[in-house]
C-alpha positions in Angstrom: -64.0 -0.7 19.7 -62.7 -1.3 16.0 -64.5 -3.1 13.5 -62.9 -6.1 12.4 -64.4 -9.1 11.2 -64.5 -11.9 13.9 -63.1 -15.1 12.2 -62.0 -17.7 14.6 -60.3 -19.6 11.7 -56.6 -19.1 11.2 -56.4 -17.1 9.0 -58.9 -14.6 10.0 -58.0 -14.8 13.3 -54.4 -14.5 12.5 -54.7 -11.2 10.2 -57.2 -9.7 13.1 -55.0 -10.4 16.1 -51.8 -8.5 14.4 -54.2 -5.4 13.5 -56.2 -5.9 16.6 -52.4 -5.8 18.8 -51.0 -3.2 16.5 -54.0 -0.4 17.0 -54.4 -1.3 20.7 -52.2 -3.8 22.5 -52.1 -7.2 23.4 -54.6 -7.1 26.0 -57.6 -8.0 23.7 -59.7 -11.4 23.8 -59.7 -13.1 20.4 -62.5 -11.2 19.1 -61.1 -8.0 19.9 -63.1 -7.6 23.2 -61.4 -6.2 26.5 -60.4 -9.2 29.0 -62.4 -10.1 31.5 -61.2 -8.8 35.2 -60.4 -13.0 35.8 -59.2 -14.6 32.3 -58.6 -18.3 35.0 -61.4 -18.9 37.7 -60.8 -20.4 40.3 -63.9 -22.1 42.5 -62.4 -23.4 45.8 -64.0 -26.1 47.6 -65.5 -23.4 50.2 -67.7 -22.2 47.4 -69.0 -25.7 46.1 -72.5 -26.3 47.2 -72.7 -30.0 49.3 -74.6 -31.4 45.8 -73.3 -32.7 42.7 -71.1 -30.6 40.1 -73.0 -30.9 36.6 -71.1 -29.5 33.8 -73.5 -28.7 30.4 -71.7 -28.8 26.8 -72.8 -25.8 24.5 -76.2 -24.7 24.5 -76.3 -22.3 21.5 -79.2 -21.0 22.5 -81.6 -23.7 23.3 -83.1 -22.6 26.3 -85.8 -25.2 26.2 -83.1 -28.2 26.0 -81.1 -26.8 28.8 -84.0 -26.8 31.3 -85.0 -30.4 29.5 -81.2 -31.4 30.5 -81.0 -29.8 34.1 -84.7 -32.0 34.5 -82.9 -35.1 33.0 -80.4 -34.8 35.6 -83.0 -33.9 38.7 -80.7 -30.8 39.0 -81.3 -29.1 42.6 -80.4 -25.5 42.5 -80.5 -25.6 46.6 -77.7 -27.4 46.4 -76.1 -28.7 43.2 -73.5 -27.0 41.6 -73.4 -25.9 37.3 -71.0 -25.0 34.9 -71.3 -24.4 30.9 -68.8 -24.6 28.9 -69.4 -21.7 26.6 -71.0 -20.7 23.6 -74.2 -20.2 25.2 -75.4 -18.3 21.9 -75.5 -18.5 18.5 -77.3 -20.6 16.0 -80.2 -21.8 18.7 -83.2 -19.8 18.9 -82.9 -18.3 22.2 -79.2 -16.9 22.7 -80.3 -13.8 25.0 -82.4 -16.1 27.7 -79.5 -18.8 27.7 -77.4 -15.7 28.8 -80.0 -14.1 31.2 -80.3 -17.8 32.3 -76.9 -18.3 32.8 -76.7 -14.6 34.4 -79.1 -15.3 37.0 -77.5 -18.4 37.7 -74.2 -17.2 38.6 -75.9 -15.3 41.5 -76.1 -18.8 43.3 -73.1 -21.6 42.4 -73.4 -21.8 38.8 -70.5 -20.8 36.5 -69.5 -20.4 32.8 -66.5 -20.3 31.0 -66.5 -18.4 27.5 -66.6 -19.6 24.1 -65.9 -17.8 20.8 -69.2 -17.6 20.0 -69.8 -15.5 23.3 -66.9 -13.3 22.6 -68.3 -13.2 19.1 -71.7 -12.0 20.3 -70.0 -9.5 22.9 -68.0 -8.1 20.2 -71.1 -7.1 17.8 -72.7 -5.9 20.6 -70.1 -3.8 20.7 -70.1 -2.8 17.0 -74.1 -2.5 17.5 -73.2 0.8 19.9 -71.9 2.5 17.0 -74.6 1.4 14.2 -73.0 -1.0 13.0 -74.9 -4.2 12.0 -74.1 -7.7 12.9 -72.0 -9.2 9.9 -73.8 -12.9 10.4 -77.8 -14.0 10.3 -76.7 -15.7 14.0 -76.1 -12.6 15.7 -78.9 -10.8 14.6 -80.2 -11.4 18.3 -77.5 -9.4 20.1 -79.5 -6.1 19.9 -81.7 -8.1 22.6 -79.0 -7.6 25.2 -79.9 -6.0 28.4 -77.3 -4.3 30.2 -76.7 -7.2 32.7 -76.2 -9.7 30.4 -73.6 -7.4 28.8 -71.7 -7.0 32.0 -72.3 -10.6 32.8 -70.6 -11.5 29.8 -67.5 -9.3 29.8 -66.9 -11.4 33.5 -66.8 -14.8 31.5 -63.2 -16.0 32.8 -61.7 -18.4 29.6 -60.8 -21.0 31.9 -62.3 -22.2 35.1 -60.7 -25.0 37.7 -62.8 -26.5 40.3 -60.6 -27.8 43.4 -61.0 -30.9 45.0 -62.3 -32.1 41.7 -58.9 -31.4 40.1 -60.8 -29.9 37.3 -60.8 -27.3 34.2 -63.0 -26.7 32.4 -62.6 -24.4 29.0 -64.3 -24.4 26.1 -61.9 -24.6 23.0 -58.7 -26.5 24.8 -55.4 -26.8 26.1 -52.1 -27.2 24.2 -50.6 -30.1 26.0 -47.2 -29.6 27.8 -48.2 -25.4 27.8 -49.4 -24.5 31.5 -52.5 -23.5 31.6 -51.4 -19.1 32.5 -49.2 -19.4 29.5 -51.9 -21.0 27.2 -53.3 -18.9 24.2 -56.1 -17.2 24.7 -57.6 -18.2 21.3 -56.6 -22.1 22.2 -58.5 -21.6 25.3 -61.5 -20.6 23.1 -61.6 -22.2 19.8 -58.6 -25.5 19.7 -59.9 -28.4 18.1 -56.7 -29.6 16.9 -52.5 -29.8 17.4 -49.8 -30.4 15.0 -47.3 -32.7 17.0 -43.7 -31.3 16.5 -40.6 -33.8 16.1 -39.2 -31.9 19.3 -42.7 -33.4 21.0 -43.8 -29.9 21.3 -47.7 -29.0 19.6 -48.8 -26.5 17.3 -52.5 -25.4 18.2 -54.8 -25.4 15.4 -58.8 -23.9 15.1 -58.8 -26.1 12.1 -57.7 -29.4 11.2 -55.1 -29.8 8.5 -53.1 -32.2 6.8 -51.1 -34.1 9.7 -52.8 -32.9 12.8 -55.2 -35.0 15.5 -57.4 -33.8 18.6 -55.7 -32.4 21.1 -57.6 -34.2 23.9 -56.0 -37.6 22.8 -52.6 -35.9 23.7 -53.9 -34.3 27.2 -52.0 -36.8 29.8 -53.3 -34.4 32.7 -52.9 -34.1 36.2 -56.4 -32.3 35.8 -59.0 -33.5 34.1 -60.6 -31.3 31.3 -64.1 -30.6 29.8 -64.5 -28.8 27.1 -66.8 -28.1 23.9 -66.5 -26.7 20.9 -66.0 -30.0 18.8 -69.8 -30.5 17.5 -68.3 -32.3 14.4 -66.6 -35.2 16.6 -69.5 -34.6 18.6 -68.5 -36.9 22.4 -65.0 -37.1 22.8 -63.6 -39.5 25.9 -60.3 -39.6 26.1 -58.6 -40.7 29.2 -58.0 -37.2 30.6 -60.4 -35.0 28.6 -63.8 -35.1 28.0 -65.4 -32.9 25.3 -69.1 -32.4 25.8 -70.2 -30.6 22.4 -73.1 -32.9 20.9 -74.3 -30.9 18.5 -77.8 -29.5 20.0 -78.6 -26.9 17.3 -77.0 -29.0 14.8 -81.0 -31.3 15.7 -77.7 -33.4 17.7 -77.9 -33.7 21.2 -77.6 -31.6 24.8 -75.0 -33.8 26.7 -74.0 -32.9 30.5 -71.3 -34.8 32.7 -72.5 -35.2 36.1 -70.1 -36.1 39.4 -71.0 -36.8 42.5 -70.5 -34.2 45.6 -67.4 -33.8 46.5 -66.9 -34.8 49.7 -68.2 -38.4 49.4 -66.5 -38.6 46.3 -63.0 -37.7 48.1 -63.3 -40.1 51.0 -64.4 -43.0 48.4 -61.6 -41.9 45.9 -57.9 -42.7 46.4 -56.8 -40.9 43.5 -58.9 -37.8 45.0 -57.5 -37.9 48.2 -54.0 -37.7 47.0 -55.0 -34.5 45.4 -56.2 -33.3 48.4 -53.1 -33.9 49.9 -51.6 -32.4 47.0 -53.3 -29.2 47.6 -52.4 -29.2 51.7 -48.9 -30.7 51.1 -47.8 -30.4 47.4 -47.2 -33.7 46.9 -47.4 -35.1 42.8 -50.9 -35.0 41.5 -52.4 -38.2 40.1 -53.4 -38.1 36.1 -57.8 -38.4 36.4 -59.8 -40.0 34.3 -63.7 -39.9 33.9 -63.9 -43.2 36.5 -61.9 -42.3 39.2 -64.3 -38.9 39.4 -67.1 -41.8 39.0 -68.9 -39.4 36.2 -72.2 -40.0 34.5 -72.8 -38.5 31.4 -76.1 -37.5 30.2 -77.9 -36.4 26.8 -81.1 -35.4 25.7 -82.0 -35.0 22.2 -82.2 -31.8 20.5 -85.7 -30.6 19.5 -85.2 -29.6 16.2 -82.4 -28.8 13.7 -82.3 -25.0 14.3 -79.1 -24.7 11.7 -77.7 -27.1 8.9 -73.8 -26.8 9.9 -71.5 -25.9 13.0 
């Protein structure tokens, strides 16, 4: 593993990826970690649970939130299904049980995609195998990593799609018009902003700068997306992505978007059914929006300020 310092912002990220590609490859997650055996999940509808699908926005490490939400929402682990959106560390004050949660979860139908502050943490943990000490105050936790949670976190795909619900969920975002296998890996993780071209092409952006706008407004679908990452916009509801970071450790919110199971929501949805004919027939997907999946979204408050800034 070389030490290089994790910055997710352009320029740091830029100078790291060309030094991270030059000593070893392009086969490297943003943060200089190896990729995951799946970088795109895929849950088919055999492996949905006959409940509800409950996506969570970024925990950061507020464990006691998290279980506050999953009450909120009467969340039944028999038969409901879960997926975070990433950065389940950082900045809260319980990153390692959010993982070991999250861990022990994906032994049933739970899922998470990861954020870059999870490829963050995975990458000191690295750096913490050769003595090296986290750069940041927030990772000072990473040492508290059992083996599991390591190994659990080296699986997080970057992207995941639920069928049926015609669905992805990622944690950064999407550059619109840019299929989803030939998307950046960084986008994926950390996009919070596009640049539109004249050509009607986007430029992906960590950052804002002069001229650009959220990508979500600029999503036009088929799928639906969820994503996080955004605490500073904090709920963002576009008509074809939804972003779900509310700012817990920021004293903010926990916010989760809840649907109903799929099965009774295909046979009250026309829009739904036309995907499933899609996915039997590959006829032309219909763009979703946050009503024809006849979502609820849900928020708890946070329980303290644990940091000052995202």
């Amino acid at each position: 593993m070389v030490t290089i310092g994790c910055d997710y912002g352009p320029k740091g990220h830029q100078h790291q990826q060309q030094q991270l590609q030059r000593l070893h490859g392009p086969n490297l997650s943003p943060a200089g970690n190896p990729l995951p055996p799946v970088i795109h999940r895929v849950i088919q509808q055999h492996e949905l649970g006959p409940g509800r699908l409950v996506v969570v926005g970024d925990v950061h490490g507020c464990l006691v939130e998290l279980f506050q939400l999953l009450d909120a929402v009467k969340f039944d682990y028999a038969k409901d299904n879960l997926i975070l959106v990433g950065d389940m560390c950082n900045k809260g004050p319980r990153s390692q049980e959010v993982i070991a949660v999250a861990r022990l979860l994906n032994e049933g139908r739970a899922w998470a995609v990861r954020g870059n502050n999870d490829d963050l943490a995975l990458a000191t943990w690295w750096n913490l195998q050769q003595g090296i000490a986290p750069p940041l105050p927030k990772l000072s936790w990473v040492g508290q990593l059992l083996p599991e949670d390591v190994q659990f976190m080296m699986g997080l795909p970057f992207s995941v799609t639920v069928e049926g619900y015609n669905l992805i969920v990622v944690h950064g975002g999407l550059v619109p018009g840019v299929p989803l296998q030939q998307q950046q890996l960084v986008h994926l993780a950390a996009l919070r902003d596009v640049l539109p071209q004249p050509d009607g092409s986007f430029i992906g952006l960590e950052r804002a700068q002069e001229g650009s706008l959220p990508w979500a407004g600029f999503w036009q679908g088929p799928q639906h997306i969820i994503f996080g990452h955004d605490s500073v916009r904090r709920l963002q509801t576009t008509p074809h992505a939804t972003g779900i970071d509310t700012g817990c450790p920021l004293g903010g919110q926990l916010t989760a978007v809840v649907l109903p199971p799929l099965r009774e929501l295909q046979q009250r949805s026309r829009k739904l059914s036309a995907a499933q004919q899609h996915h039997n027939h590959q006829q032309q997907l219909l763009p979703l929006t946050l009503h024809d999946l006849e979502a609820v979204l849900v928020s708890i408050p946070s329980g303290s300020t644990y940091v000052a800034d995202g």
